[in-house]
C-alpha positions in Angstrom: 5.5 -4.1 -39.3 1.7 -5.0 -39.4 -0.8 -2.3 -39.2 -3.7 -3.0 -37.1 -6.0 -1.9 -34.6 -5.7 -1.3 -30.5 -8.5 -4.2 -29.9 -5.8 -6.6 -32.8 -2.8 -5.4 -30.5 -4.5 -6.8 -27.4 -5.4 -10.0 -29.1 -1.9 -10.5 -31.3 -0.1 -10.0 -28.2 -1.8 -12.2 -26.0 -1.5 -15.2 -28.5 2.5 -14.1 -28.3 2.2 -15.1 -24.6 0.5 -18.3 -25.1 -3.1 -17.5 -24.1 -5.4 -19.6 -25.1 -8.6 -18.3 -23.0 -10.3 -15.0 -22.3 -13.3 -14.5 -19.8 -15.0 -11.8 -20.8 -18.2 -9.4 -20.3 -18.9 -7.7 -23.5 -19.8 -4.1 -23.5 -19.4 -1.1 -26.2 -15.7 0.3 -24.8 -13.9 -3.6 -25.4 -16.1 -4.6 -28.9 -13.1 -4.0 -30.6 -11.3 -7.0 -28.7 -14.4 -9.2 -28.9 -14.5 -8.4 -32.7 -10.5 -9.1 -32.9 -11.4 -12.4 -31.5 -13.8 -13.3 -34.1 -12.7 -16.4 -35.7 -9.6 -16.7 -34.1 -8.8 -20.4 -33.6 -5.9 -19.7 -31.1 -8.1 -18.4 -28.2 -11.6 -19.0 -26.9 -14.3 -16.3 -25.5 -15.5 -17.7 -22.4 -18.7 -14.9 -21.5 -19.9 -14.5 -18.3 -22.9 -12.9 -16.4 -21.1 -10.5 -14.0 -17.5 -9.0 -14.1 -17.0 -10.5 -10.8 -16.8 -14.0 -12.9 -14.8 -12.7 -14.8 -11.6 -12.5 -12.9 -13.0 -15.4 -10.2 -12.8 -17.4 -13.2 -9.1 -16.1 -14.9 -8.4 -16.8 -11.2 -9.5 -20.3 -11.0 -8.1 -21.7 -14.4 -4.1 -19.4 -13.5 -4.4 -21.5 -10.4 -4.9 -24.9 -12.3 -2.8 -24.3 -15.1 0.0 -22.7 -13.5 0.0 -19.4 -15.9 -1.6 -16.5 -16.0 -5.4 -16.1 -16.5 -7.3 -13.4 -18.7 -9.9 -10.8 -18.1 -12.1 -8.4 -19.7 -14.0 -5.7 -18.5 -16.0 -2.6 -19.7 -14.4 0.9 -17.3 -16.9 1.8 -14.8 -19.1 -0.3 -13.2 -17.6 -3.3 -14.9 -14.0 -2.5 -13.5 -16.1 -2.0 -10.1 -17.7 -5.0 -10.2 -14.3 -7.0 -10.7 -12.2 -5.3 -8.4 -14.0 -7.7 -4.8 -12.4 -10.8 -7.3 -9.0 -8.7 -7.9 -8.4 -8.3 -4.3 -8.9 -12.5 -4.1 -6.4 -12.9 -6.7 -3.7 -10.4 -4.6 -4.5 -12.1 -1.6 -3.8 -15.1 -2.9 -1.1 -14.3 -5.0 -2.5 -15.7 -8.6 -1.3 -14.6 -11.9 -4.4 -12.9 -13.4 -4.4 -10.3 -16.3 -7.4 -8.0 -16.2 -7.8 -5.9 -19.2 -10.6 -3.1 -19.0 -11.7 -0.5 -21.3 -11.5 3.3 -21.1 -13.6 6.7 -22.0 -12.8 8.2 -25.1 -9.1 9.5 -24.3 -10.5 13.4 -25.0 -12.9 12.8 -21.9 -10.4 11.4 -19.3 -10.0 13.7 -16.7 -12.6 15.5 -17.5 -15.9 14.2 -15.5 -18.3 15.4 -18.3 -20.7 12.0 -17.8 -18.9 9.9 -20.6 -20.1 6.4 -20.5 -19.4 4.5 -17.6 -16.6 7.3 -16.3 -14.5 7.3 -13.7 -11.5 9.7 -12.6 -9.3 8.3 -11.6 -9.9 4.3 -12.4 -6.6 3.4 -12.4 -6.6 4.5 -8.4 -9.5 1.5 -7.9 -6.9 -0.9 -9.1 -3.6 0.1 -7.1 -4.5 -1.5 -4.2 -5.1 -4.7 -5.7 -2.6 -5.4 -8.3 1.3 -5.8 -8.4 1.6 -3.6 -11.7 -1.2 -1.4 -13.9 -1.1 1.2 -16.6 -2.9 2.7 -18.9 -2.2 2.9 -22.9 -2.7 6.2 -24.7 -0.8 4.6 -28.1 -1.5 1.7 -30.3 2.2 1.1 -30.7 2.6 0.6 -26.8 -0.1 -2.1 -26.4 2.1 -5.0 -27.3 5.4 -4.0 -24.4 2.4 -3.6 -21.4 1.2 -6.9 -22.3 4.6 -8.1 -21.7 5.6 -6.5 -18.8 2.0 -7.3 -17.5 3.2 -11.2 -17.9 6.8 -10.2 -16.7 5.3 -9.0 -13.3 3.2 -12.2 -13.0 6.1 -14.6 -13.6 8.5 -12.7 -11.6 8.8 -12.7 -7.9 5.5 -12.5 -5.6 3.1 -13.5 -8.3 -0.2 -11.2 -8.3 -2.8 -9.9 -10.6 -2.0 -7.2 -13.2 -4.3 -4.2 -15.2 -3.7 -2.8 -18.4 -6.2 -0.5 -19.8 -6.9 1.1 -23.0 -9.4 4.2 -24.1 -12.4 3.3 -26.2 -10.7 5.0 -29.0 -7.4 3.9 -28.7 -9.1 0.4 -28.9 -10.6 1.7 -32.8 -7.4 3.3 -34.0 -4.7 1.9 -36.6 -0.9 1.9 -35.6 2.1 -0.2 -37.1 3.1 -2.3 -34.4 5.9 -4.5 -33.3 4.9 -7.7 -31.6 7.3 -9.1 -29.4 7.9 -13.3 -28.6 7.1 -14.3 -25.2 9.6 -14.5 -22.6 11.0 -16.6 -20.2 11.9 -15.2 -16.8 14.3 -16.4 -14.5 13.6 -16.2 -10.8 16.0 -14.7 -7.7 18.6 -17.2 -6.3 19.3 -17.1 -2.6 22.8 -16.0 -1.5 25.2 -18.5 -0.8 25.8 -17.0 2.7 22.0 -16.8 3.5 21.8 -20.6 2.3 24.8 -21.9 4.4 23.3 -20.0 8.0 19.8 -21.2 7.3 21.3 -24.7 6.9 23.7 -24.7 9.8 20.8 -23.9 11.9 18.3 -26.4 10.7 21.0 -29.1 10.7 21.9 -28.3 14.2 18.1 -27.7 15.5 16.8 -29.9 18.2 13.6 -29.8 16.3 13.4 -28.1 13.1 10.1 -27.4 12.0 8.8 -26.5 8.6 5.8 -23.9 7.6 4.8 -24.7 4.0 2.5 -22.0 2.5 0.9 -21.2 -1.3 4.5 -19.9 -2.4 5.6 -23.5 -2.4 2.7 -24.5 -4.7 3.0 -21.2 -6.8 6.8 -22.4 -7.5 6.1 -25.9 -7.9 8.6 -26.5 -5.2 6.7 -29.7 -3.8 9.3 -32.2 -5.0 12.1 -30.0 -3.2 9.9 -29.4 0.5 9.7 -33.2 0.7 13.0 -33.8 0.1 14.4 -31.3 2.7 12.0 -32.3 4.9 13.3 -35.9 4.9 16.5 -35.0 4.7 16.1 -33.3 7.8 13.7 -35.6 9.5 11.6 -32.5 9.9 7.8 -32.4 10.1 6.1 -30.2 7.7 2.2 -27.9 8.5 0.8 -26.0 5.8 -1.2 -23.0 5.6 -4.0 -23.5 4.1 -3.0 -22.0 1.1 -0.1 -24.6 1.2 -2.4 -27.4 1.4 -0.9 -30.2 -0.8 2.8 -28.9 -1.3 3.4 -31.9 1.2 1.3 -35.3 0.5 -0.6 -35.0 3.5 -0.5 -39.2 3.6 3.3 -38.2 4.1 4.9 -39.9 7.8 6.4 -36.1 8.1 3.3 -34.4 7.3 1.0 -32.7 10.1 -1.5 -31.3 7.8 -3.0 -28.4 7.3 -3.2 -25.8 10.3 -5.5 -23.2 10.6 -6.9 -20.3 13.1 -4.7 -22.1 15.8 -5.6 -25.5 15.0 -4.3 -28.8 13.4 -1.9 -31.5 14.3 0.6 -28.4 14.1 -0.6 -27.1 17.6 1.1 -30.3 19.6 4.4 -29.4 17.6 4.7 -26.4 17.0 5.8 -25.3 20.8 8.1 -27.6 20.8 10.1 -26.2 18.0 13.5 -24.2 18.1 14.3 -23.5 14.4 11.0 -22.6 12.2 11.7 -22.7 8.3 8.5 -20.7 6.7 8.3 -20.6 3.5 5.9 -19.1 1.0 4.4 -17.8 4.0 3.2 -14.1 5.6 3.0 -16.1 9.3 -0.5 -14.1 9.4 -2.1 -13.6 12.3 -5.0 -17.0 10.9 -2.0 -19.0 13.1 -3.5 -17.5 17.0 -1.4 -18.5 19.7 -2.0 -22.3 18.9 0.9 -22.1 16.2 2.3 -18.7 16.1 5.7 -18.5 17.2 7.2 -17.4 19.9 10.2 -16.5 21.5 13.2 -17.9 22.0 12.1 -19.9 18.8 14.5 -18.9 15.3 12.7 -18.2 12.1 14.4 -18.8 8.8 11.9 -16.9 6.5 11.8 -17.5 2.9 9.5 -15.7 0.7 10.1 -14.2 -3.1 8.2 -10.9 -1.8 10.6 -9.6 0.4 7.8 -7.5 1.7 6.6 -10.1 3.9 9.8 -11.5 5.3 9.7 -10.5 9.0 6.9 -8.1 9.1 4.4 -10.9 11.6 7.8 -12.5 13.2 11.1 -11.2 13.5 13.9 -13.5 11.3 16.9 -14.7 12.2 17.8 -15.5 8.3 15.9 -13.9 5.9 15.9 -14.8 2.1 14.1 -13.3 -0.7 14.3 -16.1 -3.3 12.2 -18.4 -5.6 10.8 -21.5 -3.1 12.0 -24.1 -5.7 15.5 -22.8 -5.8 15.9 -22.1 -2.5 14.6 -25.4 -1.0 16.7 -26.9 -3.6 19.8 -25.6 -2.4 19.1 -25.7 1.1 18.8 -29.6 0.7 22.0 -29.7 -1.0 23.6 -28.0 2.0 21.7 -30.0 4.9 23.1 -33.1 3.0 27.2 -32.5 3.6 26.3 -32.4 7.4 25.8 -34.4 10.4 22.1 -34.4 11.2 20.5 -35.9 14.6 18.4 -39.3 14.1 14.9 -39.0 15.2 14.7 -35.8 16.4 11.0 -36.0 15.9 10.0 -39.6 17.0 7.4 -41.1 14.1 5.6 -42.2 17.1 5.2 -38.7 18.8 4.5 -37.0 15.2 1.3 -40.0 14.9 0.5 -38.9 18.5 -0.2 -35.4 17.0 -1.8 -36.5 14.1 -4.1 -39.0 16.1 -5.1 -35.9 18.5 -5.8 -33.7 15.9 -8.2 -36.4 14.3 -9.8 -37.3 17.5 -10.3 -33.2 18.5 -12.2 -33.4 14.9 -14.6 -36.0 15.9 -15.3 -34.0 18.8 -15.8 -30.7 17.7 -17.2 -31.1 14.4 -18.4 -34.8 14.1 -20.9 -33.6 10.9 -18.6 -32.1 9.4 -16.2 -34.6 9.6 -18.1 -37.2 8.0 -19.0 -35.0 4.9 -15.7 -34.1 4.5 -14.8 -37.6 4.3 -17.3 -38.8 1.9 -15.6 -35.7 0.0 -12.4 -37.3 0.4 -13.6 -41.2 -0.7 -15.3 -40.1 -3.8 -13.3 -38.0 -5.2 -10.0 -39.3 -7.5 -6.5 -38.5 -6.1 -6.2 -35.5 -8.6 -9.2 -34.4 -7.9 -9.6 -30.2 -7.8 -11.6 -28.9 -4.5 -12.6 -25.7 -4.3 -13.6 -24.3 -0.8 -15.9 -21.5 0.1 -16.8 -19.1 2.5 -18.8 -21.7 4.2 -19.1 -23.9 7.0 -18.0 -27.1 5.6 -15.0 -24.9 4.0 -13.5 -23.7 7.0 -13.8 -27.3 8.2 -11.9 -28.9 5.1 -9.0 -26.5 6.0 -8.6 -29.0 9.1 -10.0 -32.1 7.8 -9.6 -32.9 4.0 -6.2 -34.2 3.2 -4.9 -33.3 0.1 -2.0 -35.3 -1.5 -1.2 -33.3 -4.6 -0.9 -29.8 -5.1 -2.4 -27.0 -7.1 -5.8 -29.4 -6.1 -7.0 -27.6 -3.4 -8.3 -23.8 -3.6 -9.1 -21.2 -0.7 -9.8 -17.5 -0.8 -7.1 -16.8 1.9 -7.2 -14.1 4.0 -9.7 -11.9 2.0 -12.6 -14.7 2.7 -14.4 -13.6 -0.1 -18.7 -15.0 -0.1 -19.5 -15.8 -3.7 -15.7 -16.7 -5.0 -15.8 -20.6 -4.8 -18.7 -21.2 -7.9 -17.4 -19.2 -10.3 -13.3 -19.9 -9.1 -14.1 -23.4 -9.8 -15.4 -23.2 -13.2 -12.1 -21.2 -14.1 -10.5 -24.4 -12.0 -12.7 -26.9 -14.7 -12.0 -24.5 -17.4 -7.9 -25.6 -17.1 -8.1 -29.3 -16.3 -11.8 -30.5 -18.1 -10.6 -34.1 -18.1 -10.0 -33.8 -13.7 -13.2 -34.2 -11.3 -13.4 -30.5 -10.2 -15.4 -30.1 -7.2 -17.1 -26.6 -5.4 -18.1 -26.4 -1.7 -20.2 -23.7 -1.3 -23.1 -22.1 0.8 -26.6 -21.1 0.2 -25.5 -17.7 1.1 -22.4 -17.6 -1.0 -23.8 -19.4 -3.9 -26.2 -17.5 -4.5 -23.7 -14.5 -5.5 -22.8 -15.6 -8.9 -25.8 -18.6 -9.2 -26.3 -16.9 -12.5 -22.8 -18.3 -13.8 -25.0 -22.2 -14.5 -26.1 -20.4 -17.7 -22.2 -20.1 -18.3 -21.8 -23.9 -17.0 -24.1 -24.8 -19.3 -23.6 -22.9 -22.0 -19.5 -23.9 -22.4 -20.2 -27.6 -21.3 -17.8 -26.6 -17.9 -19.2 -30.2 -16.2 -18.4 -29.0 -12.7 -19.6 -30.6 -9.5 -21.5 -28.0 -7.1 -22.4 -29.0 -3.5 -24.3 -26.6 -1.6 -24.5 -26.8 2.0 -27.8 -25.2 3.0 -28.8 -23.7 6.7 -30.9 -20.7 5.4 -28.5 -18.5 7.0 -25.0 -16.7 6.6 -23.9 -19.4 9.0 -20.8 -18.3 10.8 -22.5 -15.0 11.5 -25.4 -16.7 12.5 -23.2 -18.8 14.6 -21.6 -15.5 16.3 -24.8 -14.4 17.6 -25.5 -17.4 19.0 -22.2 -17.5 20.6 -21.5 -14.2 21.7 -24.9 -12.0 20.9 -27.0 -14.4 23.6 -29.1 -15.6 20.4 -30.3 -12.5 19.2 -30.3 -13.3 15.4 -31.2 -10.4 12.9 -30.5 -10.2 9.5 -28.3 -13.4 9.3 -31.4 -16.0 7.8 -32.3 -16.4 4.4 -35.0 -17.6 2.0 -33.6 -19.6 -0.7 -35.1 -20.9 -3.8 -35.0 -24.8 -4.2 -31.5 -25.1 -5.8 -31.8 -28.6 -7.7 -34.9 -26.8 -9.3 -32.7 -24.1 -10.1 -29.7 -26.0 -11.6 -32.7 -27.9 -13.9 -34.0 -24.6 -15.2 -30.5 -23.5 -15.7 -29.8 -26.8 -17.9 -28.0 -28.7 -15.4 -28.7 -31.5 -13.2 -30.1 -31.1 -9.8 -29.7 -33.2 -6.7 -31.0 -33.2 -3.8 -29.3 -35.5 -0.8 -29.0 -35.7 3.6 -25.5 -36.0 4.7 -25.6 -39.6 4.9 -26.4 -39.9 1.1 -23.9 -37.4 -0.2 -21.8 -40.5 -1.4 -24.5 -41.8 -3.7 -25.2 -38.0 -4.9 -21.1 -37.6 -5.5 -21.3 -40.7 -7.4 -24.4 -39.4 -9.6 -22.8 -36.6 -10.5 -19.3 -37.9 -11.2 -21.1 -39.8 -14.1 -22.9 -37.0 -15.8 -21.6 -35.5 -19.0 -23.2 -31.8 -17.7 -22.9 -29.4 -15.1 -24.4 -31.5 -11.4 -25.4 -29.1 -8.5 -26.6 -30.9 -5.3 -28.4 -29.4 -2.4 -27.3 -31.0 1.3 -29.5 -29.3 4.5 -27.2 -29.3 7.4 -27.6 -27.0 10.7 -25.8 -24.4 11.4 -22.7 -25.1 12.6 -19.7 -23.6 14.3 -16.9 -22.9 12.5 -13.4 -23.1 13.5 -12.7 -19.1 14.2 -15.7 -19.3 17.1 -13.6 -21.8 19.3 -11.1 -20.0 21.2 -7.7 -22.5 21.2 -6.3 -21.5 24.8 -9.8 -22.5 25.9 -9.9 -26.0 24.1 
């Protein structure tokens, strides 16, 4: 057995599991990793400005690459500052390993003002992690590692913690390394299988909820098979966006807060299919269901199955396998012809569209410049911003793992630094962030880290001066009494220069040429677009459209 130290452990074992990048933050409790990782051709040190980065961006490349991302932190206010991007990653259910230093082991516990000291870290985590544990031994370093990548590759996929005492970090131990794994996911019962079938096979209109679960399986493939052989239309979360090819004759898009082509189908549905889905309450009485219709709910976190809408068949299984086998099933039976008429399902489509053009005609047309620029494959990343909420609606996506949300935890400031994770795992894709002024400016500190790692990614920055949905609420519902929602901002093509990068500067009508600048340049390209403030989606009530 090799004898090294706790910082070799961490890095020996992650190389055992295939890692091949770290995001890190350096600081005096984890120099023992950083100095582990000197000269190590196997994985690369990607450093950061803020701990928040840190995970955003371990967040953005395990959504990309389809494995789990890597973080370091310092304990304290480092594990503190990561925790806001921990709760994205459980929200959103990506694989992301955060590993964060200790105190001294002789000081835990004991609230004597050690160095960055908290008691009881590990109680910061809990809420926002599957799995985390702290390491007293040397020896035990390499088995959490892989249980930490067990729990990410097994059922409901969400981030893990492991940390380690500075000491424990410095100390010598014979230890065993252990080869990665491969994990096999939960079937579905046969029973379960045959009911759900017999029920969307005898549906008058079977309808099918596609969320991130279907992308975090790579299940596409299987949805559009059942889907066709059921002749049943498929909506997405936005999460889901791209598990369907939303230029698919059976796709209605993305829904969201109550809207999309979904909202002319969805009522007239008896037998729901959801799958990779919580059914949150984002769907408001536009799409929720409703009785008398049937749910089938199909989720690998049994957690979630039936806790928004009561199921009449409810499966804890992997997406992939379950769709799979549910498609075998529908095919041995009779199935109605055109229980969905193409031309009713382009009737829903075509109001969606033209409800667009009249609720959000600006942000329609950026949205499509978006769309005509960028390649097929193209990665999209969508903030907490206007032109975000809007894309949930109006960009269609046709592949997945290409388009990125925050999901229910909205988090301001994830989109910049998610995105360079995003460009970190696929450098040879366009990789695109929406952002705004307000939410940018959270981690505008990460273009030294653009520039620095050559991560050539494409910023657009919607500017309005203002947080602009909350802005947009006091207009709306605070008769126009604004305080504390407007901004000063600094000229942001100025900024990216300074930084290193290129800087752009373009009106919506010239975001085309601007896309097209930037799409050429071998550097990181952030261009600033004014637009007004504009209502987002959440702000119009769907009973009253």
């Amino acid at each position: 057995m090799p004898r090294m130290t706790g910082g070799k452990a961490v890095v020996e074992s992650l190389k055992q599991e295939g890692v091949e990048f770290i995001f890190g933050l350096p600081g005096v409790q984890i120099m023992h990793i950083f100095d582990a990782l000197y000269g190590e051709p196997k994985i690369r040190l990607i450093t950061v400005r803020h701990e928040q980065s840190v995970v955003y961006m371990a967040d953005g490349y395990a959504r990309v690459k389809g494995k789990p991302g890597v973080g370091l932190v310092v304990p304290g206010p480092g594990l503190q500052n990561a925790s806001a991007a921990l709760g994205t990653a459980y929200a959103c259910s990506s694989p992301v390993l955060l590993i964060a230093g200790q105190v001294e082991s002789y000081n835990l516990g004991k609230d004597r003002g050690a160095l960055h000291e908290i008691n009881d870290q590990l109680d910061i985590v809990r809420p926002v992690t599957k799995w985390c544990r702290r390491l007293m031994r040397v020896e035990d370093i390499p088995g959490a590692i892989q249980e930490a990548m067990r729990q990410m590759s097994t059922g409901r996929a969400r981030p893990t913690e492991v940390e380690i005492p500075w000491d424990v970090m410095g100390a010598e131990a014979e230890v065993v390394l252990l080869p990665e794994e491969q994990y096999p996911q939960v079937k579905p019962g046969r029973e379960d299988v045959r009911r759900a079938a017999d029920l969307l096979a005898s549906a008058k209109k079977p309808l099918i909820w596609a969320g991130g679960g279907v992308i975090l399986s790579n299940a596409s493939s299987e949805l559009t098979e059942l889907s066709e052989a059921l002749g049943a239309p498929v909506a997405t979360t936005p999460e889901g966006k791209g598990a369907i090819s939303e230029d698919h004759p059976l796709s209605l898009g993305g829904a969201y807060y109550g809207f999309g082509a979904a909202r002319w189908a969805a009522p007239q549905a008896d037998v729901v299919l959801a799958i990779g889905t919580r059914l949150t309450s984002q769907m408001r009485p536009g799409t929720a269901l409703k009785d008398p219709q049937m749910l089938i709910h199909v989720d690998a976190d049994p957690s979630v199955i039936g806790k928004n809408f009561p199921a009449e068949v409810a499966i804890a299984a992997d997406a992939k396998i379950t769709l799979q086998a549910l498609a075998d099933e529908v095919r041995g039976k009779e199935i109605m012809k055109e229980r969905w008429p193409a031309q009713d399902l382009r009737q829903f489509r075509g109001n969606h569209k033209n409800w667009l053009r009249r609720k959000a005609p600006v942000q329609c047309e950026i949205i499509a410049t978006l769309r005509n620029e960028l390649r097929e494959d193209a990665v999209l990343v969508t903030g907490v911003t206007n032109i975000g909420y809007w894309c949930n609606l109006a960009y269609p996506v046709r592949r997945p793992r290409t388009y990125f949300t925050s999901s229910y935890f909205a988090t301001l400031g994830y989109a910049f630094p998610t995105a360079l994770g995003a460009k970190v795992a696929a450098p040879d894709k366009q990789v695109v962030c929406v952002a705004g002024d307000g939410g940018f400016m959270y981690a505008c500190a990460e273009l030294a880290t653009a520039v620095r790692y050559g991560i050539n990614l494409i910023t657009v920055i919607f500017t309005d001066d203002a947080f602009g949905s909350t802005k947009s609420d006091q207009q709306i519902n605070f008769q126009g009494r604004i305080l504390g929602t407007e901004l000063n901002n600094p000229d942001f093509a100025k900024l990216a220069e300074l930084f290193g990068a290129k800087g752009l500067k373009a009106n919506p009508e010239g975001l085309g040429s601007a896309l097209r600048q930037a799409l050429e340049a071998k550097q990181p390209v952030v261009i600033e677009v004014p637009i007004p403030t504009l209502i987002p989606p959440f702000q119009i009530s769907p009973l009253q459209d």
